[in-house]
N, C-alpha and C positions, 0 to 999 in steps of 0.2 A: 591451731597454729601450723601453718605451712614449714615441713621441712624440710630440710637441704640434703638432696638427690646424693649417692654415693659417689658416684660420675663427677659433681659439681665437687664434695670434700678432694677427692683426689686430685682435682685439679689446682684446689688450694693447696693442696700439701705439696703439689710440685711444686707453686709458684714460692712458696713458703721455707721450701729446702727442703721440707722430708721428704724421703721416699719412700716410706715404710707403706703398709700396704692399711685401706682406709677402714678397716677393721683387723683389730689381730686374731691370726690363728688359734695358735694354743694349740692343745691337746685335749680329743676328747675325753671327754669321764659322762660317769653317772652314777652321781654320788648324793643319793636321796634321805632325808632327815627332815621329819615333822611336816611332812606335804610337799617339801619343796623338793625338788631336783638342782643341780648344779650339771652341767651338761660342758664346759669350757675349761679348760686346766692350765694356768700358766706357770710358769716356772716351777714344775713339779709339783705342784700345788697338790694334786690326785694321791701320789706317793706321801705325803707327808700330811695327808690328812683323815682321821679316825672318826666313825660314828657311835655313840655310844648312847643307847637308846632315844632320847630326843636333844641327847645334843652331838654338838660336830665340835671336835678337837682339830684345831688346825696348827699347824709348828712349823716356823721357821729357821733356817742355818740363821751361822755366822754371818754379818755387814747384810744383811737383806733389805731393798728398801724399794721404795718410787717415790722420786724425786732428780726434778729437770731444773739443775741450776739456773735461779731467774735473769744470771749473767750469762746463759747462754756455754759457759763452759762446760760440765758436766752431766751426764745424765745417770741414774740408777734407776733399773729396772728390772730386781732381781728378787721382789720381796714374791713367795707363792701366792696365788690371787685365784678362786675360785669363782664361777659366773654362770651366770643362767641367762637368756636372752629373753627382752621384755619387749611388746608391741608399745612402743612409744605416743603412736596416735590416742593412746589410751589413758587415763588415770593409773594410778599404783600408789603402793602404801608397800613399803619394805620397809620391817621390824625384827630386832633380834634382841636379846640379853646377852652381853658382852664384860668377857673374862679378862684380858691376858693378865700373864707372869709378875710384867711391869718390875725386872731385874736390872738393866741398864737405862740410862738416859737413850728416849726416844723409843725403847719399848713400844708397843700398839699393837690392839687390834684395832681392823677398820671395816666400813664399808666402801662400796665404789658404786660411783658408776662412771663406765666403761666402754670409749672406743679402742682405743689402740695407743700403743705408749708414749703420744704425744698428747693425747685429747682424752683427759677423763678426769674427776672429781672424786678428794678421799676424803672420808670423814671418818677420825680419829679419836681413839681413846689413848689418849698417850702418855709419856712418864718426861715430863722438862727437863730442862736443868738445874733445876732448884728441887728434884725430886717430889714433883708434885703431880698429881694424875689430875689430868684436863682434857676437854674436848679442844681440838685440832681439826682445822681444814685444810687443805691443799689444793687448788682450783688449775689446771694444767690445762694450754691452751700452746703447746711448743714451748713455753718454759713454764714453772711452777711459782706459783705464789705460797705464802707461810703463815697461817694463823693462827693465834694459840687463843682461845676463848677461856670459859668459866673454869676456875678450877672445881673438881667434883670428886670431893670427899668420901672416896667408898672403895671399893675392889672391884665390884661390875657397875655395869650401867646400862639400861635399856636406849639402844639408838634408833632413829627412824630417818627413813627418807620418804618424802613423797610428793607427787606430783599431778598436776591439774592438766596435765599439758601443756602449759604454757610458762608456769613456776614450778621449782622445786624445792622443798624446802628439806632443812637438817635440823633435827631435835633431837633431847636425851632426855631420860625421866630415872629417876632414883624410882619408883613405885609404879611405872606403867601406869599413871594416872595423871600427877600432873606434869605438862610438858615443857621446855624450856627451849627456845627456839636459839637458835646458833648461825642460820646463813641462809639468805633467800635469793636467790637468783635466777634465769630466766633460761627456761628448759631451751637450749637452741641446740640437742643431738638429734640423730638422726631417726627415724623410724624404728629402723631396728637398731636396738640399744643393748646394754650389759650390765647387770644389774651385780654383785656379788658380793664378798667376805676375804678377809688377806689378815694377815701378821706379818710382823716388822720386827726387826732387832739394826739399825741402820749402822750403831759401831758397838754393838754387843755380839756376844755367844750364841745368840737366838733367843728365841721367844715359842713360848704357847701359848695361845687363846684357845677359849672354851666360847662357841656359840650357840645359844638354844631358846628357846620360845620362839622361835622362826613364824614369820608371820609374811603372805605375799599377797595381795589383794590388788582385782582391775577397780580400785576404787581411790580417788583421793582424801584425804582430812576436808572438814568446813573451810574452820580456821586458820589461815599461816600464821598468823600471829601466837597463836594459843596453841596450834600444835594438835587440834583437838579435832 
């Protein structure tokens, strides 16, 4: 699939109204667990995140979040988000087992992937408002969309994202075998891409997730449908 040149996204974001820059900076780290690296630190992310043999303890403050009001009012972009950068021309499969706290409404950990705080894709283990943990996506394009999927009856949950280069898909698994498919949509980032892990507390105290079984492969699943 042919992608869209950096040169070309920034000239979007001008005509568009952002002027944020077409990839975010951050801060670097190198903060390595279970093969993988993390190379990219946003919002302190680096400082507030612990490894502890194969897994990564990540912790968020108070009101932490991302999310871009789909009114256009609002933006939050304050939750720690850590990132590795992936060849996008390529297949991937990113997997982890995923913990958080899950103390206030809206609690989460997440995955991402990641251009910059207008343009990027979260896929959530979250806590509702009916106190219930479910997988959540958030698809942000200049403002953010809101969707609350399966409820999933546990304390962690194995999440995956992966992509053909041209689809991406988002699945969770209670057992790392079989998989439940949550959102499929059409890989249009760029080349060089952001691949990562974050916690949220959006009007709580903060939050800790625990991430581990870390999994990064230049390969996609068969199946989108099956996960598999």
């Amino acid at each position: 699939m042919k992608k869209v040149s950096l040169n070309l996204l920034l000239a979007l974001a001008v005509l568009n109204g952002c002027t944020s820059d077409p990839i975010e900076k951050g801060e670097a780290c190198a903060i390595k667990v279970s093969g993988l690296e993390f190379t990219k630190s946003l919002n302190g992310a680096k400082s507030q995140a612990s490894v502890e043999g194969d897994r990564l303890v990540l912790k968020s403050k108070a009101k932490s979040d991302y999310f871009n009001e789909p009114d256009g009012t609002m933006s939050y972009s304050t939750a720690p988000v850590l990132l590795t950068k992936i060849d996008n021309s390529k297949p991937f499969t990113f997997t982890a087992r995923v913990t958080p706290t899950f103390t206030d409404t809206y609690d989460a950990g997440a995955m991402y992937v990641f251009l910059n705080k207008n343009w990027w894709f979260k896929f959530a283990f979250e806590r509702d408002e009916l106190k219930r943990t479910r997988a959540v996506t958030v698809r942000t394009i200049e403002t953010s969309d809101d969707n609350n999927h399966d409820v999933i009856d546990s304390t962690s949950t194995y999440m995956k994202i992966s992509s053909d280069t041209k689809t991406i898909g988002f699945y969770y698994s209670l057992d790392k075998k079989a998989w439940q498919l949550v959102r499929l949509f059409r890989n249009d980032y760029p080349l060089e891409t952001w691949i990562g892990v974050s916690t949220q507390s959006p009007i709580g105290k903060g939050n800790s997730t625990i991430f581990e079984e870390f999994s990064l492969s230049q390969k996609s699943i068969k199946d989108f449908r099956m996960g598999i």
